[in-house]
C-alpha positions, -999 to 999 in steps of 0.1 A, spaced: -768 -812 559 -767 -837 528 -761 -819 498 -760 -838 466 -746 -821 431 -769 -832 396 -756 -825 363 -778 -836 329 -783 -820 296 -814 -798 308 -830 -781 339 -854 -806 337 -833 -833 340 -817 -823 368 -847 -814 386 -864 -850 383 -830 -863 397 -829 -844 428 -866 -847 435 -862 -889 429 -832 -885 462 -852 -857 477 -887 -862 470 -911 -832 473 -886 -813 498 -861 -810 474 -844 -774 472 -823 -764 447 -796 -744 464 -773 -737 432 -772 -739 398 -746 -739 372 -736 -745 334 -706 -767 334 -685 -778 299 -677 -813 296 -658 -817 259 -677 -798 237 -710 -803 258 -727 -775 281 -745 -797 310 -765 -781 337 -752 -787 375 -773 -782 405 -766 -785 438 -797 -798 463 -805 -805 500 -838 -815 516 -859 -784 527 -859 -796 566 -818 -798 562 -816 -766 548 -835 -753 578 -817 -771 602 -783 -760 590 -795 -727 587 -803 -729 628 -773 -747 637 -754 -720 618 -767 -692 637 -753 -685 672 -766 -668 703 -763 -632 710 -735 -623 734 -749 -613 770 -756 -581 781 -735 -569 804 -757 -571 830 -763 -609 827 -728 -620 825 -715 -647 850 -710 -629 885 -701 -594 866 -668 -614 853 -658 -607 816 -669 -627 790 -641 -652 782 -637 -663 741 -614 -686 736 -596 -693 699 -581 -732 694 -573 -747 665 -544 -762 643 -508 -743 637 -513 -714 609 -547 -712 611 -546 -674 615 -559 -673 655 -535 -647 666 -545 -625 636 -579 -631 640 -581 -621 681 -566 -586 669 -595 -583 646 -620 -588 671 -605 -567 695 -600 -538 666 -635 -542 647 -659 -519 663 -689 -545 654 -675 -572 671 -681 -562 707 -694 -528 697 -688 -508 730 -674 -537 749 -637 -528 763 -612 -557 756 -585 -579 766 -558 -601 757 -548 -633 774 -524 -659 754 -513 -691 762 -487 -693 737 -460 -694 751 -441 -718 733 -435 -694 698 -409 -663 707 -424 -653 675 -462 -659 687 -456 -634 719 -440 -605 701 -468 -608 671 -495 -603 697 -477 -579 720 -473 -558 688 -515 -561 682 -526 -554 721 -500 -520 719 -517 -511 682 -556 -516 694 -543 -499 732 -558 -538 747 -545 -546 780 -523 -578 777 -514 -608 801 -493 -640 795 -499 -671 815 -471 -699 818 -491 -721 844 -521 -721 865 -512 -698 888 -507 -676 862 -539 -680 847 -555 -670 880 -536 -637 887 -539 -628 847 -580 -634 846 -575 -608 879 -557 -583 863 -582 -580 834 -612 -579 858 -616 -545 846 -628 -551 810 -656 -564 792 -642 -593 771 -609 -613 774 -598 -628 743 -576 -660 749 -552 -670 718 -537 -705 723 -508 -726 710 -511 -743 674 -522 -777 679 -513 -804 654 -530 -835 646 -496 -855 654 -499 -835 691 -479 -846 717 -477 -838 754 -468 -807 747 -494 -797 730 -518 -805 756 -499 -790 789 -518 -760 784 -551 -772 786 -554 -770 822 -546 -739 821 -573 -730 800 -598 -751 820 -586 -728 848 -601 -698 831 -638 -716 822 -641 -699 787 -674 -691 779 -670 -695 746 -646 -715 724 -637 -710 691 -624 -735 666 -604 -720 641 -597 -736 611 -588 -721 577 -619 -728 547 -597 -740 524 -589 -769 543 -597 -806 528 -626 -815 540 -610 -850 556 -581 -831 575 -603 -805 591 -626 -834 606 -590 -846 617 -580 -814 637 -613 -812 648 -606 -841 667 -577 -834 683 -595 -809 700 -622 -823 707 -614 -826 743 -617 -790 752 -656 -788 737 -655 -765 707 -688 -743 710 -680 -723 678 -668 -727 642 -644 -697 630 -634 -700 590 -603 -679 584 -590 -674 552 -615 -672 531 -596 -652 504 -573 -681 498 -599 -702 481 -610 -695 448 -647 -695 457 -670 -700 486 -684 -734 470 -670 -759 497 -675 -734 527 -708 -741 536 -699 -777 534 -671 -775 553 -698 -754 582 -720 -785 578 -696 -810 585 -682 -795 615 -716 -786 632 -711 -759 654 -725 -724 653 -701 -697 640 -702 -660 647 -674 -647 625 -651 -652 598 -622 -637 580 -616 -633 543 -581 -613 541 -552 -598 559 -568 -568 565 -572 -554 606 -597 -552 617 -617 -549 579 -613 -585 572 -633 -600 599 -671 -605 584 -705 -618 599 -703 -662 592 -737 -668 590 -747 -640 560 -716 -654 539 -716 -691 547 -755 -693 538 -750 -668 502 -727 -695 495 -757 -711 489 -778 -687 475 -798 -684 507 -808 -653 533 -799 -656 568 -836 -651 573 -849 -670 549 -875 -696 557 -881 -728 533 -921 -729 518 
């Protein structure tokens, strides 16, 4: 979605600028008094009415499966990647804590981090606080006989190693192992305050193992949501869930509702 900031004197102004880029589809998603030296000036932010529906769409992601309709009666298999720091290990203990997430699905833990001491005791210490079942996979093998001993639940939540955009081999010897597992979702995590230029950067360093989800951590670390919905945009992927604080599992809020307020918008809400 092209959005495009005005900033004049008057409304008006403003308004005769965006529908000169926009034409008659011009929406006026935000609007703001700004002080330049001893000025006030008016700022508006605008899209085009058909990008404002389209982002809205692409925002919004399917419903999870019934239980009956899952793959052969197999769990459901979310995946979290994304760069070092981004919050994924915090964020899988949300989900499996936050009674909206899943609602009465039972859940699992599988990680794949197995590089980070650190990263194993942090989410041993979540799975034995929520009472999730936990497994560890090293290799392939592993993989096979951990997806096996969580047959039993509902959901298996996979956290994975931090991935930088300088990644090395190392960095990738896990993907197999992933592959292994065919996620049926996978969630790229990436914290909102991230510039806009690196994000698109780490987003392409996993870009290999087909992101089907945007996940904004975070969001308390930036002073407003003004760049999140751009950020959303950018990256193009639907996005369930989001986080906004340390908080488990409290912190972990519906994307969609909050990315598209951002803008002054309703999830619902259709353009006339």
């Amino acid at each position: 979605m092209r959005l495009e900031s005005f900033r004049a004197r008057d409304l008006a102004s403003v308004a005769r600028s965006a529908e000169a880029l926009f034409g008659d589809e011009a929406v006026v998603l935000q609007t703001r008094t700004v002080r330049e030296g001893t000025e006030n000036f008016v700022e508006v932010t605008a899209a085009a009415a058909a990008d404002v529906d389209a982002f809205r769409a692409q925002l919004t992601p399917a419903h999870l499966p019934g239980k009956e309709t899952r793959r052969g009666n197999r769990p459901y298999v979310i995946a979290l990647v994304g760069p070092t720091g981004a919050g994924k290990t915090t964020t899988i203990a949300k989900l499996a804590a936050n009674l909206h997430a899943f609602g009465t699905w039972s859940v699992g833990m599988l990680t794949l981090d197995t590089f980070r001491v650190a990263g194993l005791e942090q989410i041993a210490t979540y799975a034995e606080i929520t009472g999730c079942p936990l497994e560890v996979a090293y290799d392939v093998q592993d993989a096979t006989r951990a997806i096996a001993q969580l047959n039993s639940v509902d959901v298996i939540l996979i956290d994975t190693p931090g991935r930088s955009p300088k990644a090395g081999a190392r960095d990738e010897a896990w993907w197999p192992i992933l592959r292994t597992m065919c996620p049926d979702e996978i969630h790229f995590v990436i914290p909102a305050g991230l510039r806009p230029d690196v994000a698109v950067t780490s987003f392409s360093t996993h870009d290999a193992m087909r992101p089907t989800h945007l996940l904004l951590t975070k969001l308390d670390d930036v002073p407003d949501d003004t760049g999140v919905a751009a950020l959303a945009s950018l990256l193009a992927l639907p996005t369930r869930w989001l986080t906004d604080g340390l908080d488990v599992p409290a912190d972990l809020k519906p994307a969609p509702q909050r990315i598209l307020a951002s803008l002054g918008l309703a999830a619902a809400q259709v353009a006339a």
